[in-house]
N, C-alpha and C positions, 0 to 999 in steps of 0.2 A: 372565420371558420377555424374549428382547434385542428391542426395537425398532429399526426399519427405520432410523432415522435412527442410531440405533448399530451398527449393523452397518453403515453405510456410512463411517461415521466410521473407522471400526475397520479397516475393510478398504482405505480408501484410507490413514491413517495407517500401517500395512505395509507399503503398496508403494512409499512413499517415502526416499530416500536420508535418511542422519543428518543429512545437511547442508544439509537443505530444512527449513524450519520452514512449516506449514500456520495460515494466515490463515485462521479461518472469519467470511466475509461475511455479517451478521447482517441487514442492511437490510431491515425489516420483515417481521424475524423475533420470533414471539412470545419474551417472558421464559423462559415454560415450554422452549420447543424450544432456548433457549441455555442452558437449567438443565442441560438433558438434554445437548446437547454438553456442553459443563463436565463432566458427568461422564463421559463417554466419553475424556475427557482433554486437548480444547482447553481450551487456556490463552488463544490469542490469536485477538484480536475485532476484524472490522473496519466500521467505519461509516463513509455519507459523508455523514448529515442532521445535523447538530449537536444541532436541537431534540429529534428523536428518539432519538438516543446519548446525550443526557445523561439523558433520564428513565431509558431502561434501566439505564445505567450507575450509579442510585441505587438501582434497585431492586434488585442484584445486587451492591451492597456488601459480603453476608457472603460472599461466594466471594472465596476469595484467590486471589493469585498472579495475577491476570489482568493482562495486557498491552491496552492498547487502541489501535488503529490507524484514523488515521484518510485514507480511499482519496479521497473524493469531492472535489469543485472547493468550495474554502474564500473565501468572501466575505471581506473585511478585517473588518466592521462586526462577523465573527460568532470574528476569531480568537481573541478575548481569553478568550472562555467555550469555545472551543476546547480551548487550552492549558492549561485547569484540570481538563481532564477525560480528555486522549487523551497518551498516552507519544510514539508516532511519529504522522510524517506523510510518507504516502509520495504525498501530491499537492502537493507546492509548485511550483507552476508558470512563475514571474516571480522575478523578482528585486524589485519592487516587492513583492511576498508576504512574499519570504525577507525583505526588510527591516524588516516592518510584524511579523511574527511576531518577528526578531531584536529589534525595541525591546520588544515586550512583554515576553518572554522576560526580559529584562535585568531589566525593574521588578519581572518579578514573583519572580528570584531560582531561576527552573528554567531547564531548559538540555536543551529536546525532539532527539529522535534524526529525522532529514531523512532525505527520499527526492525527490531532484530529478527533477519527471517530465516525461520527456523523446517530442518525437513526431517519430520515426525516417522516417516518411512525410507525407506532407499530409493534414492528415485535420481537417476545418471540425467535427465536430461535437466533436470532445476538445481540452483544454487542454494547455498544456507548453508548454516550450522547444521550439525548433526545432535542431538541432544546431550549425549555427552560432553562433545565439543563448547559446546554455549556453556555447559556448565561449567567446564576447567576454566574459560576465557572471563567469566564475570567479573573478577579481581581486576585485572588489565582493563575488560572494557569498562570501569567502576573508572580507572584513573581519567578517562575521555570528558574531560569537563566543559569541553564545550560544545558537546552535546548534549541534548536532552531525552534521556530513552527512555521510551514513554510506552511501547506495546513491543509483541510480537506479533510476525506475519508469519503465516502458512500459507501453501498450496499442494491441496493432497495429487498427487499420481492419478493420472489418466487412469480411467478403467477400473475404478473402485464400485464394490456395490453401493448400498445405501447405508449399511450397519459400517462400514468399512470407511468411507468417509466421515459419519457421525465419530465414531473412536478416533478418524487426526484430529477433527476439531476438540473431542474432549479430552484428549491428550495436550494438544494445544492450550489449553485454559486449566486443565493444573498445572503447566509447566510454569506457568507465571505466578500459578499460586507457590509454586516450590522457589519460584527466584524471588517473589516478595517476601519470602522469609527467610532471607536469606540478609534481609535490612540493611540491602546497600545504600551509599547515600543518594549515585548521580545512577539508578535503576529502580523506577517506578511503574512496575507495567499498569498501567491502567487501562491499555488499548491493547483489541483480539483486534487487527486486521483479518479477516480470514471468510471466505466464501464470496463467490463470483456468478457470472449469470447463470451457470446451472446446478448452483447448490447450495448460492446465498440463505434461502429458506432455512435449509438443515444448517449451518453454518449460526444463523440466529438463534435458533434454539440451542445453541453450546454456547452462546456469551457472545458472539462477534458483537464489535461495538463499532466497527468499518465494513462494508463491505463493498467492492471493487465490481461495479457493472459495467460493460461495455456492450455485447453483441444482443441484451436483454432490452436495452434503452436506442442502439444507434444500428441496428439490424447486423446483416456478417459482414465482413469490410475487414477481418483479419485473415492473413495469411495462414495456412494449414502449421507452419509452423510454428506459431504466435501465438496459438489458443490458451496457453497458458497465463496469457496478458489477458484474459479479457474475463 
């Protein structure tokens, strides 16, 4: 008998375009419940707690092929153990970030795939660049060669309408058309991180080519304060 969380899987992986790849947001989701995705056919995992993505991500060793993404606001103290565990990071927020991951990167001989996240509105409680900001910083984070920065992330502000969230996102997606012409060498956005379980929809129709589901696929299981991870 198919279970609810594979039929949700299964029915939102159909509705989606070939060119959207689906992030399932695992954050304090059991092992068992991302065994059970995993077979339903996610491949790709995304956490924003370090201490709790690395136990998981040991105990889910014999699954191949997994991709691990990591969404949440990353402390310095905690990149190093980071970057031994997670492929992308679609929250680098600073150029102080990008630099402090670019040196480790370099020592430790990997070269993680970047997602520069950017905040398209003013919004005090999320991280990112500010659009200006991303834009003075490009030069410097251009020197980060052992990174590979590959999209921008967004997450628009709580309590937007519908017209009002559409406009982050296509804001969002010229702003990478304005940094790829900008013909950096080591800045290629090719990747829209952007839209979550309640506004992935809208989010596709503006380019997203990632989008980050959690509470849409693994039911509510986030903290009032977290909603922003999921």
């Amino acid at each position: 008998m198919t279970s609810s969380l594979t039929k949700r899987i299964r029915s939102i992986q159909d509705s989606l375009p070939e060119s959207v790849k689906l992030i399932a947001v695992s954050k304090k989701v059991s092992v068992a419940a991302m065994r059970e995705a995993y077979a339903a056919g996610i491949r790709d995992f995304g956490e924003s707690k370090v201490q709790e993505a690395t136990s998981k991500i040991e105990q889910l060793q014999d699954l191949s092929g997994i991709t691990w993404h990591f969404i949440g606001h990353l402390q310095s103290n905690k990149a190093k153990k980071a970057l031994s565990y997670f492929q992308w990071f679609h929250s680098v927020d600073s150029l102080k970030l990008a630099q402090r991951l670019n040196l480790l990167a370099s020592e430790m001989g990997i070269s993680p795939k970047v997602c520069l996240q950017v905040k398209i509105l003013p919004d005090p409680s999320k991280s990112g660049f500010t659009v200006s900001q991303l834009l003075d910083d490009l030069v410097e984070l251009n020197l980060c060669q052992s990174l590979q920065f590959e999209g921008l992330m967004t997450i628009p502000p709580l309590g937007l309408e519908t017209p009002e969230v559409m406009k982050v996102f296509n804001q969002t997606r010229e702003l990478a058309t304005k940094i790829d012409r900008r013909n950096l060498e080591n800045i290629k956005i090719k990747q829209l991180s952007m839209g979550m379980s309640q506004d992935y929809q809208l989010a596709i129709q503006s380019g997203a080519t990632m989008i980050r589901l959690g509470t849409i696929l693994f039911g509510e299981r986030q903290l009032e304060s977290e909603k922003d991870e999921v």
